[in-house]
C-alpha positions in Angstrom: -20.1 -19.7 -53.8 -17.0 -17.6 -53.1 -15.5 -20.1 -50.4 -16.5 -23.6 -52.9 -14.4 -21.2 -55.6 -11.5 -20.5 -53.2 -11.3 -24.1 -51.9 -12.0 -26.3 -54.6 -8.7 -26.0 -56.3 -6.8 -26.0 -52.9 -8.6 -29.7 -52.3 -8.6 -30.5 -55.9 -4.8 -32.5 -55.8 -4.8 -34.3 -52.6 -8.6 -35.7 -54.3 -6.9 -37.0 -56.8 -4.4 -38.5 -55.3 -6.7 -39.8 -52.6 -8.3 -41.6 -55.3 -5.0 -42.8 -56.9 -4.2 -44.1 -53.9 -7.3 -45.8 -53.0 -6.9 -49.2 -55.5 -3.5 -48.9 -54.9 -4.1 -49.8 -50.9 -6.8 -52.1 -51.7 -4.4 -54.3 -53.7 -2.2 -57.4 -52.2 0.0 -55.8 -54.7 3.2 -54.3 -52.6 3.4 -51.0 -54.9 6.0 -49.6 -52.4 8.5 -52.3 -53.1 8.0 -51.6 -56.9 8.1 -47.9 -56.3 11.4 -48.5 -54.0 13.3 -50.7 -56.7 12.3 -48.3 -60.0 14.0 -45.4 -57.8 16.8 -47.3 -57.1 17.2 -48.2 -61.1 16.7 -45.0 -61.8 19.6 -43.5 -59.6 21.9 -45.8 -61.2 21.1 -44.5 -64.3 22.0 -41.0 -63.6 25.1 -42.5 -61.8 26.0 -43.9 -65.3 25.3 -40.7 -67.2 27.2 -39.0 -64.9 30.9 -39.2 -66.7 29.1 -38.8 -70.5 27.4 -35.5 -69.0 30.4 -34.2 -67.5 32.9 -34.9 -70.7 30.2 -33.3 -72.9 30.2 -30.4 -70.9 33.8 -30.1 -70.4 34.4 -30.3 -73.7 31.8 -27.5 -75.1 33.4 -25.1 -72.5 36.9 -25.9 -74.3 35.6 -25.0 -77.2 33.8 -21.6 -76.3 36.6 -20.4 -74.4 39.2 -21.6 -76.6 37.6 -19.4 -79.6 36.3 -22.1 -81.8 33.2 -21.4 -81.8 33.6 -18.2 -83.5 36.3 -18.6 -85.6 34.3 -21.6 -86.9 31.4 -19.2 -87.7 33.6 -16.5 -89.0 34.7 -19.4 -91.7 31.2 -20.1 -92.2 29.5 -16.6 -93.0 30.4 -16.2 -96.3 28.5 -19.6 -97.5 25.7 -19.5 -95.0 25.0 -15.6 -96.0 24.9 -17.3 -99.6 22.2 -19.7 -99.0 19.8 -17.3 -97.3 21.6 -18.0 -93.3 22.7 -15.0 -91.5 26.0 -15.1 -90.1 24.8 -13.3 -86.7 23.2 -16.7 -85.6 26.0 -19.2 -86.9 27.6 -19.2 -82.9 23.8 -20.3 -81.7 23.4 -22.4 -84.8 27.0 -24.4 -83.7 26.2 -24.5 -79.9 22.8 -25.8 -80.2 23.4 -29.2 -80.8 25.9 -29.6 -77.6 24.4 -27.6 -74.8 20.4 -25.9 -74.6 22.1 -23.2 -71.5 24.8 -22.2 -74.2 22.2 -21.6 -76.9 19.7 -20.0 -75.0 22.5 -18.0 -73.8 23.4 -17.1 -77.4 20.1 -16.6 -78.0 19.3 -14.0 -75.5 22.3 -12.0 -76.6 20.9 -12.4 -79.8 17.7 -11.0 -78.5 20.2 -8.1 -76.9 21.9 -6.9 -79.5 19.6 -7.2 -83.0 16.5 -6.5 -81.2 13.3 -9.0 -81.3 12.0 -7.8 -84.9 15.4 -7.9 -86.8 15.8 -11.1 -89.2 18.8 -12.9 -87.0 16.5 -12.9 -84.2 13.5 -14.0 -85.9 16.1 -16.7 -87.6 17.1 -17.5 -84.1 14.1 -17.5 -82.2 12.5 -19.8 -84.7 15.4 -22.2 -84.8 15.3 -22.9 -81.0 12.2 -24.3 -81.0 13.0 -27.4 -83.6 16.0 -27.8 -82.5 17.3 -29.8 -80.0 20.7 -30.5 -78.2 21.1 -33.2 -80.8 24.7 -34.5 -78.7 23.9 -34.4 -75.7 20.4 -36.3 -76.2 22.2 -39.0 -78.1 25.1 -39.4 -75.2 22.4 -39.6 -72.4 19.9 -42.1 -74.0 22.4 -44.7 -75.5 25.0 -44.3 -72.4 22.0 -44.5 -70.0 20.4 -47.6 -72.5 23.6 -49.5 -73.3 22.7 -49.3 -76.5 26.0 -50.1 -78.8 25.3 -49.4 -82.3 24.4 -45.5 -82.4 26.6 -45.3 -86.1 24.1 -43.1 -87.8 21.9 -41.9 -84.9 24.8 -38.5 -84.3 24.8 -38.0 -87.9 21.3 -38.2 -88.6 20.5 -36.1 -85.6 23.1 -33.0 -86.8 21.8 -33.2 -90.2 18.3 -32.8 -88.6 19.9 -29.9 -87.0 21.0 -28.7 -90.3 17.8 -28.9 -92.0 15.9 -26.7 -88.9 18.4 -23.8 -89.2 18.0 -23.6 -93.1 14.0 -24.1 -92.9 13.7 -21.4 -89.8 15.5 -18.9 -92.2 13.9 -20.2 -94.9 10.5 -19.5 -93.0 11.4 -16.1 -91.8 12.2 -15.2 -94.9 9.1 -16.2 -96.5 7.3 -14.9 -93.5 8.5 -12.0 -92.2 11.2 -10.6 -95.4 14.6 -10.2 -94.5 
């Protein structure tokens, strides 16, 4: 019984792709071809995303080491600490929508200096998971698409982005206190 419950997950993979396989190399059907020629689509894709990616990226580093960033959330405090946001997670809050390394790295500081159980942290840590890296999601499906009309697709995606920072305080603070 040991040696079935040892080797039956070892042999449990290349079963199932035995038996993927199987109509696959029954069929007159030239699957590698297909295979060959989505790959190739597909690398051309990320060849085109390549100069959206790096101007997106080039352009949130500007803005972190330039100082932006924070002087944009030093601006913002007073009015976000009036509706309920806490100033602590305004730099997360701004980076989020360009770049998920930057806010995660924002985050963990986050975590570093307030402590898991404080209420930025809580705001924070709530506000990553709704949240999503609204620019850089729009630049990589409509550049990789060719998809021309994206007018209200960067504005409705940041207001989204709006909405999940004041609901993940909002929640905290009707969760947790704070």
């Amino acid at each position: 019984m040991t040696f079935l419950l040892e080797t039956l997950p070892a042999l449990l993979v290349p079963l199932v792709l035995a038996l993927a396989a199987f109509p696959l190399a029954s069929s007159k059907k030239d699957y590698v071809s297909a295979f060959r020629a989505g790959a190739e689509e597909g690398l051309r894709t990320a060849v085109g995303l390549l100069p959206s990616l790096v101007l997106l990226l080039t352009a949130l580093s500007m803005l972190s080491a330039s100082g932006f960033v924070e002087f944009l959330a030093s601006h913002l405090a007073g009015a976000c600490r009036a509706v309920g946001i806490p100033a602590e997670i305004l730099p997360l809050a701004l980076t989020r929508p360009f770049s998920g390394a930057a806010s995660t790295a924002g985050y963990a500081e986050l975590m570093e200096t307030y402590g898991p159980d404080r209420f930025p942290a809580l705001c924070a840590a709530v506000l990553m998971g709704p949240s999503d890296t609204a620019v850089y999601v729009v630049s990589v499906y409509f550049s990789g698409a060719g998809v021309g009309r994206t007018r209200h697709a960067l504005p409705a995606a940041l207001l989204t982005g709006v909405f999940a920072l004041v609901l993940a305080c909002l929640l905290c603070r009707l969760f947790f206190g704070g």
